[in-house]
C-alpha positions in Angstrom: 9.9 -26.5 -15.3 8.8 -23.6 -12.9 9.9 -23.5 -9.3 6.6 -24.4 -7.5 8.2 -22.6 -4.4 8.3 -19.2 -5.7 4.7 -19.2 -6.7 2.8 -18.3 -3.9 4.8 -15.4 -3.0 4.8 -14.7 -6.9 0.6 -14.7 -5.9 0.7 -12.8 -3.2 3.1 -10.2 -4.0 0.9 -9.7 -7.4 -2.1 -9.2 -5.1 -0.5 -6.5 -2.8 1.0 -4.8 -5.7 -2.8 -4.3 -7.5 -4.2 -3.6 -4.0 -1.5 -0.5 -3.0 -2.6 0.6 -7.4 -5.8 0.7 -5.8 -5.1 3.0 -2.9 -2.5 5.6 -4.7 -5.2 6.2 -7.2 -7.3 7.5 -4.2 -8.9 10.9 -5.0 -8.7 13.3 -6.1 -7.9 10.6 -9.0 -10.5 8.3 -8.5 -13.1 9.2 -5.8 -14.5 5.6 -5.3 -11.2 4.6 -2.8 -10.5 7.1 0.3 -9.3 7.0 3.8 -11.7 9.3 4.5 -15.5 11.2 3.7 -16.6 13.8 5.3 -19.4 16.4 3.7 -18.5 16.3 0.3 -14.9 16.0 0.3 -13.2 12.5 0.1 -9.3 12.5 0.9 -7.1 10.2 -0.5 -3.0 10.1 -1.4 -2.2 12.9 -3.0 -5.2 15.3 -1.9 -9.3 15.5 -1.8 -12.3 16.3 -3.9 -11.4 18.6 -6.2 -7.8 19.9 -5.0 -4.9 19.2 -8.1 -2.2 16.2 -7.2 -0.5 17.3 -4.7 2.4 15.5 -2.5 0.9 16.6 0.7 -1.9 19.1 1.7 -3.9 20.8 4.0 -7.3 20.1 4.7 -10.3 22.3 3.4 -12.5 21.9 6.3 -12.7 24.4 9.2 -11.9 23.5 12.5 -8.6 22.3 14.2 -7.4 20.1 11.7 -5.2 22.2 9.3 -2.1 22.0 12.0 1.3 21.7 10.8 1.8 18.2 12.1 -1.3 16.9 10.2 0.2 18.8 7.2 3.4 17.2 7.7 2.2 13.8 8.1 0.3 13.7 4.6 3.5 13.9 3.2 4.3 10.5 4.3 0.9 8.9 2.2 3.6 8.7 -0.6 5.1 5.4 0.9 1.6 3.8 -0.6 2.7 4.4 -4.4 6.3 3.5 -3.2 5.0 0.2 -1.6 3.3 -0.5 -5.2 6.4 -0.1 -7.2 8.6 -1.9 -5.0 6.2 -4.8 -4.8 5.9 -4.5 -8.6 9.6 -5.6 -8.5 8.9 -7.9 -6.3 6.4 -9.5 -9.0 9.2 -9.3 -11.6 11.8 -10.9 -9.6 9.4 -13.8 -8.6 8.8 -14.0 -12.1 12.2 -14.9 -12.6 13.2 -17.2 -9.6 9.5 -19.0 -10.6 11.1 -19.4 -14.5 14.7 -19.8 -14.5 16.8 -19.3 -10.7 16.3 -19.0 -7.0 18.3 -15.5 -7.0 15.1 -14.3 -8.2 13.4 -15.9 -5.1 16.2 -14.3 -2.8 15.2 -11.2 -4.3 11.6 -11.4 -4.4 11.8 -12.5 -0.5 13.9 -9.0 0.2 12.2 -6.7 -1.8 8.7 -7.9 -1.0 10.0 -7.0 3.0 11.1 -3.6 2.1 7.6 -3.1 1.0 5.9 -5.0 3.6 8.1 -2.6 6.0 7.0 1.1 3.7 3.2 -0.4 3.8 3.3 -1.0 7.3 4.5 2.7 8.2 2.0 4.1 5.6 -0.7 2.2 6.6 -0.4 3.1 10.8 0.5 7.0 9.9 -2.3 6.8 7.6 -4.5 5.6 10.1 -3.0 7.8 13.1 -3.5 10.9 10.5 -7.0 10.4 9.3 -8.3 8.7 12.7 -7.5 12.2 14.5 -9.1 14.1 11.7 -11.7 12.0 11.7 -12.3 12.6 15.6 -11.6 16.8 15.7 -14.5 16.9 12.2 -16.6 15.3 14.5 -16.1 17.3 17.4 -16.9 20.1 15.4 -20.4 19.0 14.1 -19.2 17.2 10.9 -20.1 13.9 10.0 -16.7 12.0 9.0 -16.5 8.5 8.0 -13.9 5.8 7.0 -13.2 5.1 3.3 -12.3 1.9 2.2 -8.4 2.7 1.0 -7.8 2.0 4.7 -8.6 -1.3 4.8 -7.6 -2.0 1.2 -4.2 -0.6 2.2 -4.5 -3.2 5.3 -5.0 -6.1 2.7 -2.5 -5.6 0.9 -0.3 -5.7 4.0 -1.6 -9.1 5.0 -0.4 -9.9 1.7 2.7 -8.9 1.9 3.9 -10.5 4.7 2.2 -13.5 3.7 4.1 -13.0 0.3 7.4 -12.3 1.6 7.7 -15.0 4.1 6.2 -17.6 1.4 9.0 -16.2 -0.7 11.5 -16.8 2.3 10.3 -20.3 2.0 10.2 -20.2 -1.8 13.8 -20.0 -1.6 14.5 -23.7 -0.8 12.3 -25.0 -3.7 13.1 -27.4 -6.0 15.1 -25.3 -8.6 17.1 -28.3 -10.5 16.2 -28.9 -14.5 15.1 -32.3 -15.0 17.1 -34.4 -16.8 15.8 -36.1 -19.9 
């Protein structure tokens, strides 16, 4: 018999993992999730529109964006693959405290806050990073718009924490075998 408790952190976790996927496929992967548009460019994880995969980069637009601090800070836009592996363990653990023992909850519960905690730093540099951007492309004449990894990346967040404290809580289900 499962552990009931484990599953909707189980649910939850499964969710944000498949969400953060979503985001760290961001262009120039898959062009149809990005933090941010502007001309033809779209700007995602691990670079833009037609630039190679890249663990940070600068941007190809003129004006006062190509600073070293907004250089530096797209390095960071790797916590969003990180987040998706850890809460891929997450999953597996849950797996496990939902099939056979509660350290698999215990685990699920940690690891799921370790990747509530890289989300949450990815997701507020993300948007710090590609809100200014955003604002100095417009100052310059440029029209730049919000992509939708933001708020996917913000989804999955809700998800975590909402997966690793029903986890937390998962912990003091009903484990015992029944006894026929």
């Amino acid at each position: 018999m499962a552990a009931s408790g484990a599953l909707p952190g189980l649910f939850f976790c499964f969710s944000a993992m498949v969400l953060l996927i979503f985001v760290s496929v961001s262009p120039p992967t898959w062009n149809n999730v990005s933090f941010l548009n502007a001309n033809q460019y779209s700007f995602g994880v691990f670079g833009y529109t037609g630039s190679k995969v890249q663990v940070g980069y600068y941007f190809p637009l003129p004006g006062d964006i190509n600073t070293t601090n907004l250089h530096n800070l797209t390095y960071v836009l790797i916590l969003y693959p990180i987040a998706a592996g850890l809460s891929g363990l997450a999953f597996l653990f849950g797996l496990c405290g939902a099939g056979y023992h509660r350290a698999g909850t215990v685990f699920m519960s940690f690891i799921a806050g370790l990747a509530t905690l890289c989300t949450f730093i990815a997701w507020i540099i993300s948007m710090s990073l590609f809100g200014v951007v955003r604002e100095r492309l417009r100052s310059s004449g440029i029209n730049a718009n919000w992509g939708n990894a933001n708020w996917l990346a913000l989804g999955a967040l809700v998800a975590l924490v909402i997966g690793s404290c029903t986890a937390g809580c998962g912990i003091f289900g009903n484990y015992r075998r029944s006894r026929r």
